[in-house]
DOMIMAR-561231 format. One line per 4 residues: number of its first residue (from 1); for each residue y, z, x of N, C-alpha, C. Coordinates in steps of 0.1 Angstrom, whole numbers, plus 2048, in hexadecimal, padded with zeros to 3 digits. Layout:
BEGIN
NUM = Y,Z,X,Y,Z,X,Y,Z,X ~ ...
//
This chain:
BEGIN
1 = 943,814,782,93D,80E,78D,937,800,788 ~ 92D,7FF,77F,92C,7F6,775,936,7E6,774 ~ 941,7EE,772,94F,7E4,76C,94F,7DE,77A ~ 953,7E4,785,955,7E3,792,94C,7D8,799
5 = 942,7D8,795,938,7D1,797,939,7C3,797 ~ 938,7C5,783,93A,7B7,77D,949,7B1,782 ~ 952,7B9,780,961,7AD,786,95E,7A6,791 ~ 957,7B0,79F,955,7A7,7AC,947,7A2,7AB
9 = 941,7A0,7A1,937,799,7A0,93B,789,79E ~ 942,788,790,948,77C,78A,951,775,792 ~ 95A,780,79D,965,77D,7A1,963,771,7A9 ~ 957,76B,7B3,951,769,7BE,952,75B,7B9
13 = 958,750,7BD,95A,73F,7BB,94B,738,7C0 ~ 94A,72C,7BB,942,722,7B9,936,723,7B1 ~ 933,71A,7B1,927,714,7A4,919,718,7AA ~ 918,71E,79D,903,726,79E,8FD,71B,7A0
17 = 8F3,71F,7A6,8E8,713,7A5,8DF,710,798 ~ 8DD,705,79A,8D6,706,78A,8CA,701,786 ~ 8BE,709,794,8B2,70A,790,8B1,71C,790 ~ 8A3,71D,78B,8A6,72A,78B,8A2,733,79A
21 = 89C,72F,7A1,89A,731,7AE,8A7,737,7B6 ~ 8AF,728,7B4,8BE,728,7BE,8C3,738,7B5 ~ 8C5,733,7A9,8D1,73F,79E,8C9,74D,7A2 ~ 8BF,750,7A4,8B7,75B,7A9,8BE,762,7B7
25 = 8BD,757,7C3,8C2,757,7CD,8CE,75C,7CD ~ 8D8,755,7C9,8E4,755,7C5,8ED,765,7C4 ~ 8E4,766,7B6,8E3,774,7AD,8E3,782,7B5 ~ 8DB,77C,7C2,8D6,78C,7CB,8DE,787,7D5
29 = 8E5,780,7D6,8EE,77C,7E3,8FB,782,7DF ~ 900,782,7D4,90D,787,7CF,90B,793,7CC ~ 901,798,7C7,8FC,7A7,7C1,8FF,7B2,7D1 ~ 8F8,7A8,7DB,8FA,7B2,7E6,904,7B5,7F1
33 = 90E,7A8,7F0,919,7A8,7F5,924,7B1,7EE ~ 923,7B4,7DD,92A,7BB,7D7,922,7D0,7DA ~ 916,7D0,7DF,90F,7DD,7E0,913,7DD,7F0 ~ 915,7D3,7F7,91F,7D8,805,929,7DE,806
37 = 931,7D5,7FA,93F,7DA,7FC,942,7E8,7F6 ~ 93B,7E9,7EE,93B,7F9,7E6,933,803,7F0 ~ 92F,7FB,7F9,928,808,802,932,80A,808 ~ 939,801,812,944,804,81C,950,80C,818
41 = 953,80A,807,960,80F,802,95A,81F,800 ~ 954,821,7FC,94C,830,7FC,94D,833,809 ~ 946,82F,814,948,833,821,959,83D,822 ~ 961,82F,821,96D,831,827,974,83E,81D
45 = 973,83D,812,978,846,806,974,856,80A ~ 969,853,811,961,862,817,96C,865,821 ~ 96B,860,826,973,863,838,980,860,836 ~ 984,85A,827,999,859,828,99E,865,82D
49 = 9A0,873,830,9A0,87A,836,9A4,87E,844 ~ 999,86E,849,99A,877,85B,9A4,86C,860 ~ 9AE,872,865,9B9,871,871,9BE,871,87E ~ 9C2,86C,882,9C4,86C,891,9D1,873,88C
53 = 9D9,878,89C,9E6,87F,8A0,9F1,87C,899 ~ 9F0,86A,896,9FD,863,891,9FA,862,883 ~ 9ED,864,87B,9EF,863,86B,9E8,858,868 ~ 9E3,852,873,9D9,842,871,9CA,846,86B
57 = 9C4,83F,864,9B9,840,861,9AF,83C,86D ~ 9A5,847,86F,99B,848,877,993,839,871 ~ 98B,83A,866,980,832,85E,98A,827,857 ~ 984,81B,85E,98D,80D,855,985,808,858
61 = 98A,7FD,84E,97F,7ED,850,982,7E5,85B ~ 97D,7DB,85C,97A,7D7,869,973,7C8,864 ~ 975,7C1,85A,975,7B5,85A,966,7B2,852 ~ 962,7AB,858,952,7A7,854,949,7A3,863
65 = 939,7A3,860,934,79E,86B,931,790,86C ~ 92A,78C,877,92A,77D,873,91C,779,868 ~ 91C,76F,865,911,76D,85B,906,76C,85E ~ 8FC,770,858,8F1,771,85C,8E5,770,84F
69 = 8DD,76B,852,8CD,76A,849,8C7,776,844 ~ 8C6,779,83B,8BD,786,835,8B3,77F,828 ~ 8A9,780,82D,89C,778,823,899,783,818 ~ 897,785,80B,897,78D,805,887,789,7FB
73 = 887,792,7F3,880,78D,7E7,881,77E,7E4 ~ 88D,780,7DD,895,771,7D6,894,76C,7DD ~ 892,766,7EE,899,75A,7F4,8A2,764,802 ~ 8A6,75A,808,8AD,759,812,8B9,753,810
77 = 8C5,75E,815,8D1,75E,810,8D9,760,81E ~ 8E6,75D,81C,8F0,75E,82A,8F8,767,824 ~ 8F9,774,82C,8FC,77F,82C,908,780,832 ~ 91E,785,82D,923,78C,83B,92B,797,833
81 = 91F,7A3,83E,922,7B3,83A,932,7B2,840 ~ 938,7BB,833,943,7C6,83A,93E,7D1,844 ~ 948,7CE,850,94C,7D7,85B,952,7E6,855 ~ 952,7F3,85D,956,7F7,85F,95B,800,86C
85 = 969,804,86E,96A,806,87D,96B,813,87E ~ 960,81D,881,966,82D,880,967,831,88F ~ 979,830,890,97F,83D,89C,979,847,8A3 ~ 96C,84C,89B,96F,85A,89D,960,85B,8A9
89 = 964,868,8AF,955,867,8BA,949,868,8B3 ~ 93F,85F,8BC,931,863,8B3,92F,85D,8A6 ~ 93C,858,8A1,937,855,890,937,844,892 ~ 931,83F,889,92C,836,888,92A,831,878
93 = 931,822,876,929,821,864,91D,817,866 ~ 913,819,864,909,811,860,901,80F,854 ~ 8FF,803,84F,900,806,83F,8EC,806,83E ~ 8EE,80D,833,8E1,80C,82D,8DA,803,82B
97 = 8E2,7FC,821,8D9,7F2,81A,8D9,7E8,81C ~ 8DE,7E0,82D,8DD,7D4,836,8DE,7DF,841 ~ 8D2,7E4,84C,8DA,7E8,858,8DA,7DC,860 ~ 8E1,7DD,86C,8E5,7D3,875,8D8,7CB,879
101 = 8D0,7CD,879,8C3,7C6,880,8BA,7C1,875 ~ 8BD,7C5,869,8B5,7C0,85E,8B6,7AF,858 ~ 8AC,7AB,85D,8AB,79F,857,89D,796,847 ~ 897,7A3,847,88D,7A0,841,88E,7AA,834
105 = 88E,7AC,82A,887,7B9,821,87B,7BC,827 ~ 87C,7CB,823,869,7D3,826,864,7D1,820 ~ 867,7C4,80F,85F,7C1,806,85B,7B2,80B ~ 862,7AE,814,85B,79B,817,84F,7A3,827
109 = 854,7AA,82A,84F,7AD,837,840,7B7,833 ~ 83D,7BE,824,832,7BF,81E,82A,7B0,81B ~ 82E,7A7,816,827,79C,815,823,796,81F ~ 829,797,82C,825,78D,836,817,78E,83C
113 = 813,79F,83D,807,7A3,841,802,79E,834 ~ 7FF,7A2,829,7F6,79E,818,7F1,78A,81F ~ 7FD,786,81F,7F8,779,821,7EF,774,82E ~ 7F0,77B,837,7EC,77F,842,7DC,780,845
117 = 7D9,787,83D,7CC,791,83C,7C7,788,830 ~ 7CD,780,828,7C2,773,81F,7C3,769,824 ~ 7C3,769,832,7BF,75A,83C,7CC,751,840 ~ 7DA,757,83B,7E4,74E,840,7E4,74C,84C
121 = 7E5,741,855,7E4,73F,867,7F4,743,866 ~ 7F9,74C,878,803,74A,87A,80A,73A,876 ~ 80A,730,878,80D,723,877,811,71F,869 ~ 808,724,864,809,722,853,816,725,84B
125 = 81A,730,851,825,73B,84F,832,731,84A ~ 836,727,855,842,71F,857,83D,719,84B ~ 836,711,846,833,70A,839,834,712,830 ~ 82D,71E,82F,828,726,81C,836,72D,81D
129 = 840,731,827,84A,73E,81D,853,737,81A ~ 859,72F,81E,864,726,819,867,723,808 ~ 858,722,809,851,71C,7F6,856,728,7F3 ~ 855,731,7F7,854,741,7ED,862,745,7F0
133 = 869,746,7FB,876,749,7FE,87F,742,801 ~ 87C,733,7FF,88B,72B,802,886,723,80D ~ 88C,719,80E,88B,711,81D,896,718,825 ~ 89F,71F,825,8A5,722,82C,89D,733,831
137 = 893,731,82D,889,741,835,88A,742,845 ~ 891,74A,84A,893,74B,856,887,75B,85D ~ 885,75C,86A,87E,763,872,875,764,870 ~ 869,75F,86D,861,75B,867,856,74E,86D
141 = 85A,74D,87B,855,744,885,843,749,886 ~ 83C,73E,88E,82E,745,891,830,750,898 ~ 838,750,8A2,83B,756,8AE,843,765,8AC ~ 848,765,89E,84E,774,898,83F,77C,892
145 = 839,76F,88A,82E,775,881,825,779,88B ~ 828,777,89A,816,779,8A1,81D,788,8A5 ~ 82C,786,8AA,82E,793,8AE,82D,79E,8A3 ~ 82C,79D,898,82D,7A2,88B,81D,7A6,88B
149 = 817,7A1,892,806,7A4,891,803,7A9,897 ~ 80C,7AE,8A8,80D,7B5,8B3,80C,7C1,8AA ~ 81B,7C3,8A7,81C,7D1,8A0,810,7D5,894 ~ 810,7CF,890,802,7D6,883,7F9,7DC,88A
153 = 7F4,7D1,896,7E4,7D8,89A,7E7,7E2,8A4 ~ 7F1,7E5,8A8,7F4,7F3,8B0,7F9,7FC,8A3 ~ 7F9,7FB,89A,802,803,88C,7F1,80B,88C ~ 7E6,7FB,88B,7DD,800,885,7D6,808,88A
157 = 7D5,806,89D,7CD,80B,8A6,7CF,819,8A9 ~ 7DE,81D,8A4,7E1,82B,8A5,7E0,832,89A ~ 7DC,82E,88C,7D5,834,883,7C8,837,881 ~ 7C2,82F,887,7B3,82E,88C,7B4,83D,897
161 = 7BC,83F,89D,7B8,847,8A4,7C1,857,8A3 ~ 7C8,857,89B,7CF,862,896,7C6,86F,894 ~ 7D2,87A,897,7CB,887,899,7CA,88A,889 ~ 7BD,88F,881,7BB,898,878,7BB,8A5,878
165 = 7BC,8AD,882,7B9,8B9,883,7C3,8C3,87B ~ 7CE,8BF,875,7D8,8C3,86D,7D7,8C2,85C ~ 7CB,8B9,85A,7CB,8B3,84D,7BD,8B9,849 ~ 7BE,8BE,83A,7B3,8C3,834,7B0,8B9,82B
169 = 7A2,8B2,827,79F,8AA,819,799,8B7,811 ~ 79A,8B8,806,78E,8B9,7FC,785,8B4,7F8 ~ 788,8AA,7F5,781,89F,7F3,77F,890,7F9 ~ 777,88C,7F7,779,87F,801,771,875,7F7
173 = 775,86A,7F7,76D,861,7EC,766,854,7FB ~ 75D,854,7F5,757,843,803,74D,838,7FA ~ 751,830,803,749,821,7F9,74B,815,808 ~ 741,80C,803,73F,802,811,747,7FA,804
177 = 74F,7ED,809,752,7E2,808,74C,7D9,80F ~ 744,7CD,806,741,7C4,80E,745,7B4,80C ~ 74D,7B0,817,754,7A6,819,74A,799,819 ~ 750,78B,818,749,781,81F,74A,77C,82C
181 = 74B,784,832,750,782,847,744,786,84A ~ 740,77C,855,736,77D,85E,73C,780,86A ~ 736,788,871,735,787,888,72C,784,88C ~ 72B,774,889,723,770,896,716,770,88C
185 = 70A,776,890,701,774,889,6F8,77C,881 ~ 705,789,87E,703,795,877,706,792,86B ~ 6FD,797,862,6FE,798,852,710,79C,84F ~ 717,798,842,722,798,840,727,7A8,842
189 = 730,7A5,847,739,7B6,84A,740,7C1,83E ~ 738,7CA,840,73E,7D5,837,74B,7DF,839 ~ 752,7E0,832,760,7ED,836,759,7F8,830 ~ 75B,802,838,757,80E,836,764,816,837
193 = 766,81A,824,770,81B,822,771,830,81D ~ 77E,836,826,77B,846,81C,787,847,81C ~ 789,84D,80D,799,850,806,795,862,808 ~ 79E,869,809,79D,875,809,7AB,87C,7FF
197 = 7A9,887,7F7,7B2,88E,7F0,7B4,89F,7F9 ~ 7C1,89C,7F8,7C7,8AD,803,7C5,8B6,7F7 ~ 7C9,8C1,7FD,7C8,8CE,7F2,7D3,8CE,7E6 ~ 7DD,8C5,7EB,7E9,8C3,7E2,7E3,8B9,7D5
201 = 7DA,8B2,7D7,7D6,8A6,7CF,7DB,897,7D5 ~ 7E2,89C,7DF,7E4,888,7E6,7D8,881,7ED ~ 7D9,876,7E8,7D0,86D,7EB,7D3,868,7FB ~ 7CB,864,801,7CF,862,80D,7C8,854,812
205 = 7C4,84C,814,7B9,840,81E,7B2,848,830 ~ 7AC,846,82F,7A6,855,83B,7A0,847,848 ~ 799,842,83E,792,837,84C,78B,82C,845 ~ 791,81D,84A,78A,80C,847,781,811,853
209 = 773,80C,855,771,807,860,766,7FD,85C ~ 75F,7F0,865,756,7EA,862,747,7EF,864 ~ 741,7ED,861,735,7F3,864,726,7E6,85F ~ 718,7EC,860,70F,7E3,85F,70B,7E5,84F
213 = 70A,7DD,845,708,7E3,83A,710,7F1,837 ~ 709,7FB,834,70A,807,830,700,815,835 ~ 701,80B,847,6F2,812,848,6F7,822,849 ~ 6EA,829,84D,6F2,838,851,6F9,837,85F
217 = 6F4,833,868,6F9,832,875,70B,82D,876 ~ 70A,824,86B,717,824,86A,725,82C,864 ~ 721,830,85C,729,838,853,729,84D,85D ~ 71D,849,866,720,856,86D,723,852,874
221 = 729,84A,87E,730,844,88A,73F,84D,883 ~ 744,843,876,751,843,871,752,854,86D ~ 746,859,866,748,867,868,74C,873,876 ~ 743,86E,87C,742,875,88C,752,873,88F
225 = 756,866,890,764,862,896,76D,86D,890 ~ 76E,86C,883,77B,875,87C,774,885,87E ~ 768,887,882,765,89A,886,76E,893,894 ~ 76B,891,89E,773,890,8AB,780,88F,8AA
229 = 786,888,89F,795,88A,8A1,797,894,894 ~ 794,8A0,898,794,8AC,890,792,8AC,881 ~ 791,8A1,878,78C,8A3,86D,783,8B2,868 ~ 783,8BA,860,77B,8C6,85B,773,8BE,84F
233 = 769,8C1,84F,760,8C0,845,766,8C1,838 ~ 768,8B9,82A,76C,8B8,81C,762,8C4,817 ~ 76B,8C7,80A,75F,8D1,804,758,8C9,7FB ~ 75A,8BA,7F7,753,8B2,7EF,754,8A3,7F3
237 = 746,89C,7F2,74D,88E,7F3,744,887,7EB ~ 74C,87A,7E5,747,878,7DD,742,865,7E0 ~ 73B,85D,7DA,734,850,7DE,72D,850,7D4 ~ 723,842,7D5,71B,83E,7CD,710,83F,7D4
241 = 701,837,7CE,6F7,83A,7D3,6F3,836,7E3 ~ 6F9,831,7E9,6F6,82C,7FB,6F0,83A,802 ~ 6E1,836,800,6DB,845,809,6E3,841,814 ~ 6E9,83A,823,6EC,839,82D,6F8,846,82B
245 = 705,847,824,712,84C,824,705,859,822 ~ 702,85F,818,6FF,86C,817,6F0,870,824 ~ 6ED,86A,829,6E8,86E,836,6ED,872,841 ~ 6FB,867,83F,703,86C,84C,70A,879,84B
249 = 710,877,83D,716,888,837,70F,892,83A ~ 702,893,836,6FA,89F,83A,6F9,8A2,848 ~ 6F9,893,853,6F5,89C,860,703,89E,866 ~ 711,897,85F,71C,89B,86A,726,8A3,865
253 = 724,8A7,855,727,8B2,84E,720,8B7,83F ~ 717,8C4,847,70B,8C4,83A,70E,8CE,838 ~ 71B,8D7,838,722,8DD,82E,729,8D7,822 ~ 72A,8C6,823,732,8C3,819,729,8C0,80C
257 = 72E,8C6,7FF,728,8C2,7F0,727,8B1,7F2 ~ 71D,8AF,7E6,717,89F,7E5,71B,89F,7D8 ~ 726,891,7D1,727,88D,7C4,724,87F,7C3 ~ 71F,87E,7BD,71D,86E,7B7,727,867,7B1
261 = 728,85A,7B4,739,853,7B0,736,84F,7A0 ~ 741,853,795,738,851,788,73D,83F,783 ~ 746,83A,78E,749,82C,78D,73A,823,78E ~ 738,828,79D,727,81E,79B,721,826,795
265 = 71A,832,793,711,836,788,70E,82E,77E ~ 71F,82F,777,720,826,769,71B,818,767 ~ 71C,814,775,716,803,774,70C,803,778 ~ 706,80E,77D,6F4,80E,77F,6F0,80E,776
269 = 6F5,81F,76C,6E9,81B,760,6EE,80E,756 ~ 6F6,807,753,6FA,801,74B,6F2,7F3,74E ~ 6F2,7F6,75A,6E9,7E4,760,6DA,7EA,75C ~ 6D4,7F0,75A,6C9,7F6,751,6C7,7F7,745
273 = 6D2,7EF,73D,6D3,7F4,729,6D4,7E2,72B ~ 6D0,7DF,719,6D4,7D1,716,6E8,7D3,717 ~ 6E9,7C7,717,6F8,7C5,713,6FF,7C9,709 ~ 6F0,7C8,6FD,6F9,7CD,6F0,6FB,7DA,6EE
277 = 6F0,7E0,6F9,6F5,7EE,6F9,6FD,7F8,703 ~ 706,7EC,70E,70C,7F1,717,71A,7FA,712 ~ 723,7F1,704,72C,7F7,700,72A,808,6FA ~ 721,80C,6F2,71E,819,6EF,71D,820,6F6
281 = 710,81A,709,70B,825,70E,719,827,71B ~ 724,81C,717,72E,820,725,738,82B,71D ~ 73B,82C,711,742,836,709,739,845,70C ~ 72D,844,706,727,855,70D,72A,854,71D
285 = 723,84C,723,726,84D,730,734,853,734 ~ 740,84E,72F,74C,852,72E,74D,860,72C ~ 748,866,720,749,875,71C,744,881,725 ~ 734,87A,72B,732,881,733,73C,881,73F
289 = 740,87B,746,74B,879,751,756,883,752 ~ 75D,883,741,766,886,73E,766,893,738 ~ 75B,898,738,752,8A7,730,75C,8B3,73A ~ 761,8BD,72F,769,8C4,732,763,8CD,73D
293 = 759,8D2,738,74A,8DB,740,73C,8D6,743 ~ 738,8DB,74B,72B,8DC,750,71E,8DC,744 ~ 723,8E6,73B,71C,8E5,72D,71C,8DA,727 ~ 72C,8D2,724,72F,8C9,71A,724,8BA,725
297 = 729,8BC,72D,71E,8B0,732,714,8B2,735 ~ 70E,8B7,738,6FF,8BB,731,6FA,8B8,724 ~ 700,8BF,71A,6FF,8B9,70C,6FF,8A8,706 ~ 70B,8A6,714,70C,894,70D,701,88F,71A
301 = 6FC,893,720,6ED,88B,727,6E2,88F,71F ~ 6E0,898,718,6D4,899,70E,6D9,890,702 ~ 6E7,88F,6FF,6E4,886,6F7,6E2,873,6F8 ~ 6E9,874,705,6E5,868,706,6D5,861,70D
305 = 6CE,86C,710,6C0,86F,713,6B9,86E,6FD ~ 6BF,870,6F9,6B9,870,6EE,6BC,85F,6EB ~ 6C8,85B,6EB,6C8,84F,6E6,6C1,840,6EC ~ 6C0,842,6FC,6BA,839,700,6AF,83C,70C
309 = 6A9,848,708,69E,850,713,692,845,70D ~ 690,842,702,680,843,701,67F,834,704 ~ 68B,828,707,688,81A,705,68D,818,715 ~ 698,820,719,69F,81C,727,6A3,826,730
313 = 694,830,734,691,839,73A,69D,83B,748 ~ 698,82E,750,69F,828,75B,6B2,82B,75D ~ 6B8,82B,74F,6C2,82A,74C,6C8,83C,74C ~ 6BE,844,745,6C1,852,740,6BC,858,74C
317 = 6B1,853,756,6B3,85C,762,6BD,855,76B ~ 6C5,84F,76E,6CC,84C,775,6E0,857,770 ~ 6DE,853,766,6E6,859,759,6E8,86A,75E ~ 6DD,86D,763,6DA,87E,763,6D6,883,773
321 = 6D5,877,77F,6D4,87A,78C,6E1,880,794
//
């Protein structure tokens, strides 16, 4: 397959380009005209077989399509797929790895929202992708990117509102993010962010929403919403110190355990030691974390209660809350 490759790789006339941009381009432009034609001949090799009455082959080629733009990673390349024509009822060839309607990769079409969401304007779009994918970047108008915005916030609005009542967490981890966006003449906007883990160990994203600070009112809004769309109570959830999140826990599920997140922990007590002694006390800090049992960390908070209890109290009760 290999050999097959390289012959109709080499075989293909005119001169590479010779920046490395163009030769890149180039490179994935021949690469994928030769992974067409090996799709279509596999097709047909499958179905050499099926025959009509007179001995004619059902599955043949059928030429090429007309040319067309497919923007990729590399750049923006002029694409013409092999055809195929299957006889037969019902059957149909459609290829994988260009279908008929594909003009974009799901990897340029990942970037477009990324750049999107760090302040690019629809408008902007026609200027910045070209730089990134060629001047010849095609679909990619304000007017594809707004429709492209259509779909997201309906993607988003039906996630927002998806039934849980099928899904168990174990665990659920929560933390506020706080952005530099204002509304209007409210203090900057926080994401109130919960990842949740199923029984299997998958990680999941459960709910963004904005909220005021970290107050409680907010974080039980976002709580109350996911009990209404059936969410069940975690048997653990875990955060840092924001009395607001564990207030709301308690009143809208005070069946669920309370853990402390040992990411901020670590930076509380540490912002309470000199610097010279942050490196030693984030190593214990570590062991405890990492303590096989209940005993074994116990043992490393007495000892780290012995090393820095009598000078940086502040530090060893935080250490042991």
């Amino acid at each position: 397959m290999l050999k097959v490759v390289e012959e109709r790789f080499r075989s293909e006339e005119g001169e590479l380009p010779g920046d490395l941009d163009g030769l890149a381009r180039e490179g994935a432009r021949r690469m994928l005209a030769v992974a067409l034609e090996l799709e279509v001949e596999s097709y047909l090799a499958k179905h050499s077989d099926a025959r009509d009455e007179r001995g004619h082959a059902l599955v043949v080629r059928n030429g090429k399509a007309r040319p067309r733009k497919v923007t990729v990673g590399s750049g923006t390349m002029e694409v013409e797929a092999p055809r195929v024509h299957d006889r037969r009822s019902g059957r149909k060839f459609t290829s994988r790895i260009l279908p008929p309607w594909m003009r974009r990769s799901p990897k340029v079409n990942e970037v477009i929202p990324l750049l999107y969401l760090r302040g690019l304007s629809t408008g902007d779009f026609r200027e910045a992708l070209p730089v990134l994918l060629g001047e010849a970047a095609s679909g990619l108008s304000p007017a594809n990117i707004s429709r492209q915005i259509g779909v997201w916030e309906a993607e988003i609005a039906a996630w927002r509102t998806r039934d849980l009542s099928e899904v168990d967490y174990v665990y659920v981890w929560a933390d506020g993010v706080h952005v530099n966006v204002r509304l209007g003449e409210q203090d900057r906007l926080c994401l109130l962010v919960m990842i949740g883990a199923r029984p299997d160990g998958t990680k999941e994203l459960i709910a963004v929403e904005d909220g005021y600070r970290e107050s409680t009112e907010s974080w039980a809004h976002v709580l109350r919403e996911l009990r209404r769309r059936g969410m069940r109570a975690p048997v653990l959830a875990v955060g840092d110190g924001a009395l607001g999140f564990w207030a709301a826990v308690r009143d809208v599920w005070p069946e669920t355990r309370e853990q402390r997140d040992w990411v901020h922990r670590m930076a509380n007590v540490l912002d309470k030691l000199p610097k010279r002694l942050q490196g030693p006390a984030k190593t214990a800090l570590r062991e405890i974390m990492n303590a096989p049992t209940r005993e074994d960390a116990e043992k490393g908070i007495d000892r780290f209660e012995a090393d820095y209890g009598a000078k940086y109290p502040k530090a060893v009760n935080l250490a042991a809350s």
